[in-house]
N, C-alpha and C positions, 0 to 999 in steps of 0.2 A: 504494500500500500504506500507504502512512502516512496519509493522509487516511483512510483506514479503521481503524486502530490509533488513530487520538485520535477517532473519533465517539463519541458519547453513546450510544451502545445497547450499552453493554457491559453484562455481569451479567446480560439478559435470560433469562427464563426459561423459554425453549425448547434447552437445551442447549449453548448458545455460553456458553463462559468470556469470547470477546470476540468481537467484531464481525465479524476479517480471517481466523477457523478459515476459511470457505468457500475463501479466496485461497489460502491454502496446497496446500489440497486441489486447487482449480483446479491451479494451478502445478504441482504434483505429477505429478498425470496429463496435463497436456498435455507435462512433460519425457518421461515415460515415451513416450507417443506418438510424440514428434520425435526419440524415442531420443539424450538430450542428455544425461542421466544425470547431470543437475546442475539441481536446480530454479531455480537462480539465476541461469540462463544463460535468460533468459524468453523460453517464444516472441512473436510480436509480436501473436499473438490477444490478451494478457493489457494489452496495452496501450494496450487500448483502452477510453474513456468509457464504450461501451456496460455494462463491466464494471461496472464502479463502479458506473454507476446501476442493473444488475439487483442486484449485493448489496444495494446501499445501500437504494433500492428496496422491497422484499422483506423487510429486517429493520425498517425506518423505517413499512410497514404495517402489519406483526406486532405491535411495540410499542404503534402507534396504535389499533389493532384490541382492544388488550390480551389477544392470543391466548397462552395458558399452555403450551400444549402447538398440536403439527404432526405430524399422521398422513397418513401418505403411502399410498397402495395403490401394488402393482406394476409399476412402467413400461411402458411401452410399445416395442418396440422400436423400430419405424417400421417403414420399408422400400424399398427403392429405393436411390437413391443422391442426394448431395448434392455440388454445386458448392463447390470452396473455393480459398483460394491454391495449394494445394498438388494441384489438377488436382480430378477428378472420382472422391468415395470412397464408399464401404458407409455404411449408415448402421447402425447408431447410428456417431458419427464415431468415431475409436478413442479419444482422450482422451475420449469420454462410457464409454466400455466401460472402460478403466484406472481410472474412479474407478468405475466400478459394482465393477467386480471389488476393489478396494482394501478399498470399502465392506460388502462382501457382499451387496448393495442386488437385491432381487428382480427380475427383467425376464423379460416374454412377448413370447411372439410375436405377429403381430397375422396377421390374415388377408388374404386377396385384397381385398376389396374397402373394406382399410382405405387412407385417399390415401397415395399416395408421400410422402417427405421424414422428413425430423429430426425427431422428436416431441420428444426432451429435447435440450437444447443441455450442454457441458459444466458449464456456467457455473450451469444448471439444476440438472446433477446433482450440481455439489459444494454449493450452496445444499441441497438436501432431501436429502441424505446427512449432510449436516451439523446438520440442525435437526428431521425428524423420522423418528418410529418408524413402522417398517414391520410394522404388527398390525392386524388387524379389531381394528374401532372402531366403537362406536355413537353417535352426536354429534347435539348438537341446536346448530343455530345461530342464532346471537343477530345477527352482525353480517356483512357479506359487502363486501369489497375487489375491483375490480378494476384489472388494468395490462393495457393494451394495447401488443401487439408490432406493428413492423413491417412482417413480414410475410405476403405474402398467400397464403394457400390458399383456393382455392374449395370453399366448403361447410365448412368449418370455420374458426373463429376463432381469431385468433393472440392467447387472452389468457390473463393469470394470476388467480385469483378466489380470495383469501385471505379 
């Protein structure tokens, strides 16, 4: 968390007053999930690299990108179920649904023959709940970023294209 409170992307102008708003948000809904009802009591999702480097990541491209504004369309729910420490759960996992619900953040349903698994990760949904508007949007693009995840689903790509 602190390494995120002293980075350089603060004042950006996609809606962050600073850099760690997504952590809090993270932190937030995964206590509500683990039903810890103390954000400060971290689950051990939260401490992990991966984290860091998706916020970090994510706002360090935006910046680069010099993107003013982050229009989000409606999530996806997924479907199926996902592997985790805590046994085998529903997907969206519930700390993704605690900050969807927190955030007022739109989500559909997807159909049969959309693939199993997580479409948003938490960590996703408090990054784009955090940074942008969920509104039809007409955009013309200038410049296009991508991050690669992990990973693998067949027939779909594990990546992020800001």
């Amino acid at each position: 968390m602190r390494a995120l409170q002293n980075c350089p992307l603060a004042g950006t102008n996609y809606g962050l007053n600073e850099p760690s708003r997504p952590v809090p948000v993270l932190m937030e809904g995964e206590a509500r999930a683990h039903r810890t009802g103390d954000h400060h009591d971290m689950p051990h999702e939260l401490g992990t690299v991966d984290t860091l480097v998706d916020v970090l990541g994510v706002l360090s491209g935006l910046e680069e990108l010099g993107v003013a504004q982050v229009f989000c369309s409606t999530f996806p729910a997924g479907r199926g179920m996902v592997k985790t420490r805590h046994g085998v759960l529903p997907v969206p996992a519930l700390a993704t649904m605690e900050i969807f619900a927190a955030a007022g953040a739109p989500l559909r349903t997807v159909g049969p023959d959309f693939p199993e698994g997580e479409t948003v990760t938490p960590t996703g949904a408090a990054l784009l709940t955090q940074i942008a508007s969920f509104e039809p949007v007409n955009i013309a693009v200038d410049q296009i970023g991508y991050g690669l995840g992990g990973r693998d689903t067949p027939g779909n790509p594990n990546v992020t294209a800001i």
